[in-house]
Backbone bond lengths (Angstrom), bond angles and torsions (degrees), N, CA, C in turn:
res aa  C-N    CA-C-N  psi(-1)  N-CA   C-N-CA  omega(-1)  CA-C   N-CA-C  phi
1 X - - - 1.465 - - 1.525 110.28 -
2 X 1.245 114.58 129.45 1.676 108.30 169.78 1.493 113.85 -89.97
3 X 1.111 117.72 150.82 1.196 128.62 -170.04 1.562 106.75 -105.80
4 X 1.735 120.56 130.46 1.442 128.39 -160.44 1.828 109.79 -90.29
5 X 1.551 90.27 137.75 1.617 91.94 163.58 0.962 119.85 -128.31
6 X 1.322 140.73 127.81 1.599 127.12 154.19 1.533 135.96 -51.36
7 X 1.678 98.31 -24.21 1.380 95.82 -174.93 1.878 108.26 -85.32
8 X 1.484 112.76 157.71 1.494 112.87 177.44 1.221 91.96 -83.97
9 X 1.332 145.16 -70.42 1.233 127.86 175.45 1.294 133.20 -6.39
10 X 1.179 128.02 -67.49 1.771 133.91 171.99 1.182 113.24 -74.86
11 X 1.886 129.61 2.79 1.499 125.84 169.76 1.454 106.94 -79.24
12 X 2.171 106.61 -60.73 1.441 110.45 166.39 1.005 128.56 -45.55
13 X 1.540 114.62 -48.42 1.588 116.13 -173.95 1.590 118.83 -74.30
14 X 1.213 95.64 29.18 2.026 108.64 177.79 1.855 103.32 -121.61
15 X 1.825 105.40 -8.61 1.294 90.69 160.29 1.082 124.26 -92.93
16 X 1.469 125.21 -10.25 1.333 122.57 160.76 1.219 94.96 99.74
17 X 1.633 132.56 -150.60 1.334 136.80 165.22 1.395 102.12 -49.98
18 X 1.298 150.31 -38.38 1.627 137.03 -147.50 1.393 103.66 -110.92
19 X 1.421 110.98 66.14 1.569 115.77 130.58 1.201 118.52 -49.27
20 X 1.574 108.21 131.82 1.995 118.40 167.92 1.674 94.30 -89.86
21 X 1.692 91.00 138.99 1.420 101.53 156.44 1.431 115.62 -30.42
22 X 1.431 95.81 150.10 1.680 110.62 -169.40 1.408 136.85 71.71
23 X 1.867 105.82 0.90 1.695 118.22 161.20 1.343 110.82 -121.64
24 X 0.764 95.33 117.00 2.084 104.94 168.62 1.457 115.50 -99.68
25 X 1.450 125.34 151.63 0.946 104.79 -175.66 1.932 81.95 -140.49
26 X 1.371 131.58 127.11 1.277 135.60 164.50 1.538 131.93 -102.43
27 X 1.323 138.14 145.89 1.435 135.49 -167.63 1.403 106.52 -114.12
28 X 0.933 124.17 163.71 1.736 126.74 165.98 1.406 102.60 169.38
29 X 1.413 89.20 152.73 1.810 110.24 -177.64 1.487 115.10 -104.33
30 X 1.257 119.19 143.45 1.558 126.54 -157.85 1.633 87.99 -136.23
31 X 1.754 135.45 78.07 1.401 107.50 -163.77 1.456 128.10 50.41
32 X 1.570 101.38 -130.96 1.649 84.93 -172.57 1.269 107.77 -101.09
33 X 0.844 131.09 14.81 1.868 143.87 149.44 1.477 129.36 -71.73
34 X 1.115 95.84 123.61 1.411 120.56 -170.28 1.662 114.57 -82.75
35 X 1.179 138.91 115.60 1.971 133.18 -164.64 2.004 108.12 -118.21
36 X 0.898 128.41 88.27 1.405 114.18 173.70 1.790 100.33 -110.51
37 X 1.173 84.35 145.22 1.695 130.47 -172.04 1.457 119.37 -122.45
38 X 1.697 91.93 99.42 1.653 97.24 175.72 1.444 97.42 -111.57
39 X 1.205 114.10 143.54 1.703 112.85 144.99 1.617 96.92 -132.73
40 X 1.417 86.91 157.83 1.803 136.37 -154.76 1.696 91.99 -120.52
41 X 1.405 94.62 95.75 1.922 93.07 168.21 1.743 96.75 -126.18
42 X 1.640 93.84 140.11 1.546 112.63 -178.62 1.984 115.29 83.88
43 X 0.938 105.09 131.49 1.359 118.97 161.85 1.379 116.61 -43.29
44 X 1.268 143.58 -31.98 1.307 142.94 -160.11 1.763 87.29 -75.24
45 X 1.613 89.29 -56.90 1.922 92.13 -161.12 1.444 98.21 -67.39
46 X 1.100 147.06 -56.26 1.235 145.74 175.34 1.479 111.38 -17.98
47 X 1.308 102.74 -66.86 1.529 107.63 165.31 1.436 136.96 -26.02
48 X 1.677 94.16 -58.65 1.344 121.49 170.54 1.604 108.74 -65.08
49 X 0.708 148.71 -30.58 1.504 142.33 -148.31 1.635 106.78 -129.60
50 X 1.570 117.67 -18.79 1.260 128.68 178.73 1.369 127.00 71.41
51 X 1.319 105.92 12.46 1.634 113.80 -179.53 2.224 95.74 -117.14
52 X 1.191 88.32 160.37 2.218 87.65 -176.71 1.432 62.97 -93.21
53 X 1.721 80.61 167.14 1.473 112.18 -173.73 1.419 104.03 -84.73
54 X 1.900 109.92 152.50 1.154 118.21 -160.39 0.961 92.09 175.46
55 X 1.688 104.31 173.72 1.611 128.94 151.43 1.623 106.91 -93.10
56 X 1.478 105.54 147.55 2.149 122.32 -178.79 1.256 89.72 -145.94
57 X 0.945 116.23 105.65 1.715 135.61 128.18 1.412 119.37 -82.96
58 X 1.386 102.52 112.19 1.693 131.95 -145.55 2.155 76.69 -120.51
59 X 1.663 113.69 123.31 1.502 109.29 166.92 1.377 85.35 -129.89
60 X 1.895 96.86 138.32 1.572 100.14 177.61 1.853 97.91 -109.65
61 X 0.990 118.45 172.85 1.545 138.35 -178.97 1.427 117.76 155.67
62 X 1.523 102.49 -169.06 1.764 92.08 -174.70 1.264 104.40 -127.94
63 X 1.309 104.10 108.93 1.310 119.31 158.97 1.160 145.87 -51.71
64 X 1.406 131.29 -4.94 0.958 154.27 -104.78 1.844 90.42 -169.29
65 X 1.066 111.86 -30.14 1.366 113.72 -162.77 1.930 119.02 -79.22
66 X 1.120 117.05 111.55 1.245 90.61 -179.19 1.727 129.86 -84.71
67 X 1.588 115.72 98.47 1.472 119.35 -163.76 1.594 100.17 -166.94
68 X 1.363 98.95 176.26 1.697 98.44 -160.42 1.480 114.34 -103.38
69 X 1.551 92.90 24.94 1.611 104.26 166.96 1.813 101.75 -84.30
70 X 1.068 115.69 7.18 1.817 105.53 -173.50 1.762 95.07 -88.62
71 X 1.244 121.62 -29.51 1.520 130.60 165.65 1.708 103.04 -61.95
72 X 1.115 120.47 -51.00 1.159 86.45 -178.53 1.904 116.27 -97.23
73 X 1.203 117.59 16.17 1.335 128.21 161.39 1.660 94.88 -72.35
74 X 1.334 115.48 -61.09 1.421 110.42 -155.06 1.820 102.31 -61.05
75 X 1.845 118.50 -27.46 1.025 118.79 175.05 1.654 127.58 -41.71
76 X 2.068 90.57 -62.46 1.441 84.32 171.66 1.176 125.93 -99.49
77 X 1.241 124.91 56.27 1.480 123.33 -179.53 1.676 71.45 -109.45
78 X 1.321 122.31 -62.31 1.724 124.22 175.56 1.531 122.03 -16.29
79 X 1.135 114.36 -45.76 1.245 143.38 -174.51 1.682 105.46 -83.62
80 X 1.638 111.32 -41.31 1.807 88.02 -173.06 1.781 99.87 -92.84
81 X 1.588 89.29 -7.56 2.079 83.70 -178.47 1.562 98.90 -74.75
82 X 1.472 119.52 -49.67 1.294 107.16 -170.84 1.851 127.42 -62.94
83 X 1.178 94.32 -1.31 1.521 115.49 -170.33 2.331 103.23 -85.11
84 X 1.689 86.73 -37.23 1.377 92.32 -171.04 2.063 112.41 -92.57
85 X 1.391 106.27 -5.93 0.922 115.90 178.99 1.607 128.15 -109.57
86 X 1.727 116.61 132.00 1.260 103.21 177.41 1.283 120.74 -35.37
87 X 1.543 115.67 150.49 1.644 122.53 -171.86 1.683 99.85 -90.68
88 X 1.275 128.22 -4.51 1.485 122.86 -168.33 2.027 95.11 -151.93
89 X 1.814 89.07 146.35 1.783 95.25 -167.43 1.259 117.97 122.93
90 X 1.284 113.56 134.94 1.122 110.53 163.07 2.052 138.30 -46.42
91 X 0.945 155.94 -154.70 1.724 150.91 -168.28 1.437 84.81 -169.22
92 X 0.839 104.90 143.06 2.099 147.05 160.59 1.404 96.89 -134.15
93 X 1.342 99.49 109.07 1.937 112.10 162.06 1.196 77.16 -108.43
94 X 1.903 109.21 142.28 1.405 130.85 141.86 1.786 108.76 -123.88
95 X 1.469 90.87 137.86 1.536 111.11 -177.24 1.184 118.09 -93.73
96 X 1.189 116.23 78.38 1.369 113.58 169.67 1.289 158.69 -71.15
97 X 1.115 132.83 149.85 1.886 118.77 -146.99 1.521 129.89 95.16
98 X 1.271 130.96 168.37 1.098 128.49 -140.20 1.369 93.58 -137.36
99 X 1.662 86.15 117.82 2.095 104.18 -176.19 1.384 116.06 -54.24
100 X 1.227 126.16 -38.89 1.383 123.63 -164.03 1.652 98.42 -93.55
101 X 1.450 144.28 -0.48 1.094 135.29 166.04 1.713 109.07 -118.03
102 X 1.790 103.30 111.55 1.444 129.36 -153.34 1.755 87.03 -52.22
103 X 1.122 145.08 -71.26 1.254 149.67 -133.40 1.406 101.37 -89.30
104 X 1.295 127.65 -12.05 1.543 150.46 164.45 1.557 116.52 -96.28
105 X 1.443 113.69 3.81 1.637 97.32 176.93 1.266 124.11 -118.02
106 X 1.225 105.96 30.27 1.715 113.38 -168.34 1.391 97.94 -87.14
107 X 1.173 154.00 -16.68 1.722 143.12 160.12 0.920 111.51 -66.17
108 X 1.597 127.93 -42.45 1.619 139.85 -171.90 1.660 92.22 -64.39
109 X 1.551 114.39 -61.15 1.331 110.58 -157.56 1.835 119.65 -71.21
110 X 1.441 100.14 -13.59 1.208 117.51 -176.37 2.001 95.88 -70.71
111 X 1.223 101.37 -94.26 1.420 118.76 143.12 2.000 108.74 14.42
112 X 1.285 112.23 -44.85 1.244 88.68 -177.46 1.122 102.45 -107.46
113 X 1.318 132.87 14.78 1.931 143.36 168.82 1.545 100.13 -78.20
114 X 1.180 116.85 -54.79 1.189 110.11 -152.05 1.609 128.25 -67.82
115 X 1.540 119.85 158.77 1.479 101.54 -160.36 1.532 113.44 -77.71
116 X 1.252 132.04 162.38 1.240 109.95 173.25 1.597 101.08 -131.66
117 X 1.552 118.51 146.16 1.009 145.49 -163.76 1.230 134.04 -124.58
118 X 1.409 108.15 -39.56 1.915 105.98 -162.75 1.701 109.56 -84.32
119 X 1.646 108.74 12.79 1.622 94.76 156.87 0.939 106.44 -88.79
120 X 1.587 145.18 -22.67 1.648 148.70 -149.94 1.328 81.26 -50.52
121 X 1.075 101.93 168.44 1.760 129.34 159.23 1.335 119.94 -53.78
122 X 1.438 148.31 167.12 1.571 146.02 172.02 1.392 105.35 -63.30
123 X 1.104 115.35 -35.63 1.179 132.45 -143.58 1.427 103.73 -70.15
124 X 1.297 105.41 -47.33 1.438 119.38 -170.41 1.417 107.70 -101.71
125 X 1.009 113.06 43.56 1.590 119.55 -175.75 1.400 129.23 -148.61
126 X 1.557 127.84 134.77 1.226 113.88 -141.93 1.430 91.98 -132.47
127 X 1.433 134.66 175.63 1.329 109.19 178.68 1.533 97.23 -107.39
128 X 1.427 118.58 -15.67 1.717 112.42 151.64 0.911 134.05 -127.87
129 X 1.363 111.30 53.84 1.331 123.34 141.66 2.067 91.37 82.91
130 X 0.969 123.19 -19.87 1.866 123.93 -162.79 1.683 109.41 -48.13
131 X 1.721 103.07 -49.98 1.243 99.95 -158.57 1.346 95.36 -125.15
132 X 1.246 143.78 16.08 1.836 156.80 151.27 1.438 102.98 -154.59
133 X 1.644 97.59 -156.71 1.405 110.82 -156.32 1.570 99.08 -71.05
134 X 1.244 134.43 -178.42 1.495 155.56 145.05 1.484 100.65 -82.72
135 X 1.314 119.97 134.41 1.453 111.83 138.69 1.217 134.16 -71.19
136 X 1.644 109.98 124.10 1.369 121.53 169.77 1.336 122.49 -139.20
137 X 1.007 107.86 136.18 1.971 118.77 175.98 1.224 91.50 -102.65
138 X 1.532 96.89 174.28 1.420 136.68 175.14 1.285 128.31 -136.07
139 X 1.173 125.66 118.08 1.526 128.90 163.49 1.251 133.72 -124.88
140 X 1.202 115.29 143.90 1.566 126.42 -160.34 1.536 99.89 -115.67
141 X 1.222 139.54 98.10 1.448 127.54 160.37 1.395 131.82 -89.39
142 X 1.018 111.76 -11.19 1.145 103.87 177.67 1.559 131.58 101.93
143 X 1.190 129.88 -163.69 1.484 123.35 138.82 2.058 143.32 -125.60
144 X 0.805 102.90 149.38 1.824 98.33 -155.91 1.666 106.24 -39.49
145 X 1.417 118.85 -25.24 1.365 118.12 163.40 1.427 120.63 -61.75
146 X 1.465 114.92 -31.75 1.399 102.10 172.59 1.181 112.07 -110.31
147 X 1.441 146.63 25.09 1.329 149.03 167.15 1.467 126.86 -110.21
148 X 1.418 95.12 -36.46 1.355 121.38 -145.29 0.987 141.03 47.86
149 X 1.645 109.66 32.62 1.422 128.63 -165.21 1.672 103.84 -151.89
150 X 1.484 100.84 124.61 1.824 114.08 163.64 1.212 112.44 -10.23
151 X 1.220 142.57 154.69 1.224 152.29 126.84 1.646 117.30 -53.16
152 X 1.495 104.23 -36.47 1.129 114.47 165.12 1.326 123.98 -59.58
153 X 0.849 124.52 -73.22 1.522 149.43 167.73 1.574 100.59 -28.83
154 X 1.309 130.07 -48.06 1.290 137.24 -177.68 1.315 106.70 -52.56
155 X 1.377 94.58 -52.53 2.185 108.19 -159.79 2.001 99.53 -71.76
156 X 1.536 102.93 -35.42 1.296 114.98 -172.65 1.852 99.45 -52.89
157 X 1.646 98.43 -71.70 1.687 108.22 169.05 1.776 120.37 -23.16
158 X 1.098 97.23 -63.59 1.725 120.21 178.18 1.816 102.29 -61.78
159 X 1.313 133.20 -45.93 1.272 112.19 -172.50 1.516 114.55 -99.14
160 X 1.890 110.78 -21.40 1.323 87.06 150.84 1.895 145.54 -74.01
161 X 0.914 102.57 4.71 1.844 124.22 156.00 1.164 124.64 -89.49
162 X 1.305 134.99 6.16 1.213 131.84 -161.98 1.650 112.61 -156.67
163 X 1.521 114.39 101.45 1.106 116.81 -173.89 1.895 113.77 -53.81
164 X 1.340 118.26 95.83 1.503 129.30 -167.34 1.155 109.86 -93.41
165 X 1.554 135.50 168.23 1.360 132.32 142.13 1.498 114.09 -126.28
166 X 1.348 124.68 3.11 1.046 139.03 171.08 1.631 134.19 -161.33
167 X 1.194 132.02 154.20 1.340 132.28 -167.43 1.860 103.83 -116.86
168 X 1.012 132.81 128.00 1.245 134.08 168.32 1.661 120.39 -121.26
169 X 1.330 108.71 96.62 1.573 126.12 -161.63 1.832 111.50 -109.19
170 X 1.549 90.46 98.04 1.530 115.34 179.22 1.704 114.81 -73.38
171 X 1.477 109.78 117.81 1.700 104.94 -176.16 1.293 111.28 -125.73
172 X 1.231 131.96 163.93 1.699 122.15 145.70 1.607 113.44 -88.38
173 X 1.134 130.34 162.74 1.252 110.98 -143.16 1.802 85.40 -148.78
174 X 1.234 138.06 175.79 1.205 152.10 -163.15 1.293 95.97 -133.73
175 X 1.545 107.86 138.12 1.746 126.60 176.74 2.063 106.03 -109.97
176 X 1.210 101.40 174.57 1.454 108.36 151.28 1.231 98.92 -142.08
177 X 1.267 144.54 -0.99 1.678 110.76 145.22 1.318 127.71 -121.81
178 X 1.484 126.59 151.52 1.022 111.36 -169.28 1.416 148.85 -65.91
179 X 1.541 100.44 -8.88 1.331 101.72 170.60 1.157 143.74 -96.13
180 X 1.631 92.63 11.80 1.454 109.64 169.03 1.352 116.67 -93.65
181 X 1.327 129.64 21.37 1.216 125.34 -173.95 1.655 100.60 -86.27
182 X 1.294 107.94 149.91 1.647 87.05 159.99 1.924 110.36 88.22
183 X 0.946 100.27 -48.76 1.727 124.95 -163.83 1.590 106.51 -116.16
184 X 1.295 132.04 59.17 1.675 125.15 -143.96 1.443 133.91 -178.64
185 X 1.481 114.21 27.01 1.399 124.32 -177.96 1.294 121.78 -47.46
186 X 1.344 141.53 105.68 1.241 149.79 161.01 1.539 105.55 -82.10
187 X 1.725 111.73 120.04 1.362 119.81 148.41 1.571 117.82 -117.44
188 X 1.389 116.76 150.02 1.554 112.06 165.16 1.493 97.09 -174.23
189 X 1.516 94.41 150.23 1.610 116.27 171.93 1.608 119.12 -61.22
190 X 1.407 118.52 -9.97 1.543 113.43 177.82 1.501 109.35 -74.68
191 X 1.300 151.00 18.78 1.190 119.27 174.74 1.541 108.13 90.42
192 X 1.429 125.64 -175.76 1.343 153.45 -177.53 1.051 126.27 -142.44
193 X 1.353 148.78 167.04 1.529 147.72 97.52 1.434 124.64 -77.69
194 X 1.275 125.66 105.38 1.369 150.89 173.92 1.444 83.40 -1.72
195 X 1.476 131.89 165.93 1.791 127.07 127.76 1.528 104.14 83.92
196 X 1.195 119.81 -16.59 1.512 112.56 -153.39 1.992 122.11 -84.20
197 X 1.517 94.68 10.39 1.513 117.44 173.64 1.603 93.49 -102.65
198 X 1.406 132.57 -65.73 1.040 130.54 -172.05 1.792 130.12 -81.67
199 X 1.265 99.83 -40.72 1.438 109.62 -155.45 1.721 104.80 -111.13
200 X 1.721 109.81 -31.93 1.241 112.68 -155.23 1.235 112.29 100.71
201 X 1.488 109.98 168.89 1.180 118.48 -146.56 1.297 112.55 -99.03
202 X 2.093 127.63 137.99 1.049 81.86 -176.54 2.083 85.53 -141.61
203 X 1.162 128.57 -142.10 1.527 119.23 -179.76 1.504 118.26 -38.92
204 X 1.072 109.17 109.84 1.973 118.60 -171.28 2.045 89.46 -52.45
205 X 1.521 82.25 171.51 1.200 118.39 178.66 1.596 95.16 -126.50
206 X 1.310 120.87 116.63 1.548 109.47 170.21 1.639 112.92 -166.90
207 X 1.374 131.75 173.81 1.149 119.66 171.16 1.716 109.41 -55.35
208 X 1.460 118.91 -46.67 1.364 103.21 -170.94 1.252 111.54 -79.71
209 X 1.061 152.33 4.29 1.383 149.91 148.98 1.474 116.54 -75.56
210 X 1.253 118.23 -48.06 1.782 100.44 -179.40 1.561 90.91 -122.76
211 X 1.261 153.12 40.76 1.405 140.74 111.32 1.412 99.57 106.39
212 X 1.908 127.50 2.63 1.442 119.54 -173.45 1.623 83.87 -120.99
213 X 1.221 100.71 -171.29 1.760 107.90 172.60 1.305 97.06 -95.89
214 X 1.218 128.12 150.98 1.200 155.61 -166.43 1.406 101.75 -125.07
215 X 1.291 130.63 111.86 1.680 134.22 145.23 1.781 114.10 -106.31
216 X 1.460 95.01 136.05 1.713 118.60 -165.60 1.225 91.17 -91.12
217 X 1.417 109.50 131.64 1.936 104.50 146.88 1.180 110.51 -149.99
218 X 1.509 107.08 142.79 1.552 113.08 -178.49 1.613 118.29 -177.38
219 X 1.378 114.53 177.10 1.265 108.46 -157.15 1.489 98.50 -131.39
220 X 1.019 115.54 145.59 1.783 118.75 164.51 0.735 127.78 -88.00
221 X 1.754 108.13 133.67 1.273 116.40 -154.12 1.738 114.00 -128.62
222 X 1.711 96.22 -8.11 1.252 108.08 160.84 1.908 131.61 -148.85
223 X 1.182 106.08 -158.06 1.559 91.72 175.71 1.809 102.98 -173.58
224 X 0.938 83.46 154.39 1.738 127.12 -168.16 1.351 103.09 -57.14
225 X 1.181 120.15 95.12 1.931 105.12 177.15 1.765 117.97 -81.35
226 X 1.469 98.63 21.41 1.505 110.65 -173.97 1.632 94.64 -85.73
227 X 1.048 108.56 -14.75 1.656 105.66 176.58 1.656 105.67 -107.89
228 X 1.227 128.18 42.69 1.081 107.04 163.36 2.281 85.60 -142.91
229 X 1.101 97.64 -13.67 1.664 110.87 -166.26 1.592 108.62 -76.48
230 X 1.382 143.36 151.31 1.469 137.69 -122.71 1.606 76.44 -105.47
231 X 1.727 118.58 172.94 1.660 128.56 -146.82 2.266 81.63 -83.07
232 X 0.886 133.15 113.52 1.326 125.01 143.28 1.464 89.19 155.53
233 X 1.388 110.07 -55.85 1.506 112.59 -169.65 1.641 125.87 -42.97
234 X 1.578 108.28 145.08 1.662 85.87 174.82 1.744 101.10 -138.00
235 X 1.638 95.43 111.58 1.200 90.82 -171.32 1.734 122.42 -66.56
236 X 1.302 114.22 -6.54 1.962 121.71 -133.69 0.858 109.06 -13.89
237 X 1.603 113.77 99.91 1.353 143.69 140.15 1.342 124.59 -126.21
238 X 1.654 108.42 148.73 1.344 112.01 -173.31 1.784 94.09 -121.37
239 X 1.306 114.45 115.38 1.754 96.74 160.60 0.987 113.16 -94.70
240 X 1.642 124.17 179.46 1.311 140.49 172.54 1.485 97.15 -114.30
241 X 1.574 117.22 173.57 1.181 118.18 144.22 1.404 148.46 -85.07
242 X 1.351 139.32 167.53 1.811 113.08 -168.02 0.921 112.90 -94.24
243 X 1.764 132.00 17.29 1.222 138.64 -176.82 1.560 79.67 -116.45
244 X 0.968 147.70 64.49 1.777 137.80 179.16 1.686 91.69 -104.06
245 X 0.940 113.74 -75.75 1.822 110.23 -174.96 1.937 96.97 -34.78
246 X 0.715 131.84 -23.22 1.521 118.93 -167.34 1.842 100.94 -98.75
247 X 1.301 86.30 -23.24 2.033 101.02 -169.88 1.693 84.84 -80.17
248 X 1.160 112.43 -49.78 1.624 103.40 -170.58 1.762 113.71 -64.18
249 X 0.996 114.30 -61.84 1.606 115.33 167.47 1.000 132.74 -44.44
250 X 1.621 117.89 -22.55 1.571 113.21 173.01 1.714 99.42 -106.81
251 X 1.128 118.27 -22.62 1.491 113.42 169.85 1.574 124.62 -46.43
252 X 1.836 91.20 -44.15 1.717 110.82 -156.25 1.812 83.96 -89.33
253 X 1.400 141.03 -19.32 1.219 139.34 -155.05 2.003 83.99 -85.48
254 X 1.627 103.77 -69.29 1.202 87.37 -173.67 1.595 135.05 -64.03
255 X 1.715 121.97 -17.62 1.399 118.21 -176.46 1.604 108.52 -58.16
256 X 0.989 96.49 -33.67 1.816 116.40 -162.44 1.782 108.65 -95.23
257 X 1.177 123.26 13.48 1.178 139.48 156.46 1.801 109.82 -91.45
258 X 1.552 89.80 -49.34 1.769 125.35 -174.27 1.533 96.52 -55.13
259 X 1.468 110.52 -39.06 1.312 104.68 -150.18 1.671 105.73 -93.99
260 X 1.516 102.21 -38.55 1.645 125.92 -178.49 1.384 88.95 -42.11
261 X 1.802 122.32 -72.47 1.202 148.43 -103.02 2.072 92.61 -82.79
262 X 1.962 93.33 -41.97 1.299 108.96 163.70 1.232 138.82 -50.47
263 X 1.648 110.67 -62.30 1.385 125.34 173.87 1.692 120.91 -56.51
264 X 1.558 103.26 -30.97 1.565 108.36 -162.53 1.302 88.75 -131.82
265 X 1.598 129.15 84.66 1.223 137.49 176.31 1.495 110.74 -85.46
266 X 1.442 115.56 -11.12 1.413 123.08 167.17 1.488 118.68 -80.51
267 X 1.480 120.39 -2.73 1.429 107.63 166.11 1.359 102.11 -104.43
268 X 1.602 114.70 161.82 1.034 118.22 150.83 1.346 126.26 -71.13
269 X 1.505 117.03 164.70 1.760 125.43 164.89 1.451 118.17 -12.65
270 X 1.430 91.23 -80.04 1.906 117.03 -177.14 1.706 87.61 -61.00
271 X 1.071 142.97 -80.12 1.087 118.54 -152.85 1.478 114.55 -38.86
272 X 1.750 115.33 -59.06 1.534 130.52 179.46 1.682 111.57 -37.40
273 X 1.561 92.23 -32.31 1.761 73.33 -167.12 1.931 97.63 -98.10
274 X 1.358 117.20 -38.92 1.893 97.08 157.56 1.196 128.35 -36.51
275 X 1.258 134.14 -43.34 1.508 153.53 162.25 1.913 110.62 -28.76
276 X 1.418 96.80 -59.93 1.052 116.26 177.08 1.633 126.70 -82.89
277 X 1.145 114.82 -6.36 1.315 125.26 164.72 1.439 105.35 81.44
């Protein structure tokens, strides 16, 4: 049985030295933060590695930590979202996952941080954000158990009504080791599948499905005991950790600082976080 990851990081870094042409994988230090950078070019490798091709900017630190390095975590997560996202357009954040299940609510909880904008007036609205607000919505879908409807399908509904230039799709995400739980921001321009840390995978979120660029971000919140379980067996199980309610609140505190900090580059810090209550 193979055991699942969300992150590109721990797919490449299982080939060891033998990357195939067309994946790179790069390191660098940001302080006490750790940044690796894979991109996934061509379908063949995609295949191979199990992520669609893209750019992942993977930032490690501790989340978990209480100190005023989470400000500057939330900084450059600011910095690699704004890097992966058109510079002009309106934002669609969708929060994905399911509020009432702790290890499933980090899109929802993100989702209710973030600022929202695109009713403001024209007036006060910029299409990047330089000299007023950005437009941005928010959506919460939910999950197909409690809707009976895609997540996909939701965001699809919502962006064909809504003049967009970008999609921003919040997940919890699945590890294979443990110390990346918790401590583990995944961003990249490929898109998503709703569920695919917790539940599995289900209608992507991506440029070729709803027609804008799509950037993923999210954190892991659990892991695969198929990688710790003897070569044949298949346990399917995913645990969490028992500090998860504390992993979720400071996770969902910083994306949504990460995310504000991006969209509305015309406020300051202190303003972003009064804003946000």
């Amino acid at each position: 049985m193979e055991d699942r990851t969300d992150l590109a990081l721990e797919a490449a870094s299982a080939l060891g030295q033998n990357l195939p042409d067309g994946v790179t994988l790069r390191k660098e230090r940001r302080g006490s933060f750790s940044i690796t950078r894979v991109e996934i070019h061509g379908e063949e490798n995609a295949r191979r590695l199990g992520k669609p091709p893209g750019r992942y900017v993977t930032v490690e630190g501790r989340l978990l930590d209480d100190t005023p390095q989470l400000d500057q975590l939330a900084a450059l997560t600011a910095r690699e979202l704004a890097a992966l996202l058109p510079s002009r357009g309106a934002v669609l954040v969708v929060g994905l996952g399911n509020h009432n299940v702790t290890p499933d609510s980090l899109g929802p909880k993100v989702a209710e941080q973030v600022l929202v904008t695109y009713h403001l007036p024209s007036a006060q609205l910029t299409p990047d954000g330089v000299d007023g607000f950005r437009p941005v919505a928010v959506l919460s879908p939910g999950v197909l158990g409690q809707t009976g409807l895609e997540a996909g399908c939701l965001a699809s509904l919502a962006v064909s009504h809504l003049p967009l230039g970008a999609v921003v799709a919040v997940d919890a995400l699945a590890a294979r080791e443990p110390d990346r739980l918790g401590n583990t921001i995944q961003l990249s321009d490929s898109g998503i599948s709703p569920g695919s840390g917790v539940e599995g995978g289900h209608q992507e979120l991506s440029q070729a499905s709803l027609g804008v660029p799509v950037v993923a971000l999210g954190v892991p919140t659990v892991i695969d005991t198929g990688h710790f379980s003897p070569q044949g067996v298949d346990t399917r199980m995913l645990v969490t950790p028992h500090q998860v309610d504390r992993l979720i609140l400071r996770a969902a505190q910083v994306l949504a600082l990460g995310l504000n900090r991006a969209l509305q580059p015309s406020l300051t810090p202190r303003e972003i976080r009064s804003l946000m209550g």
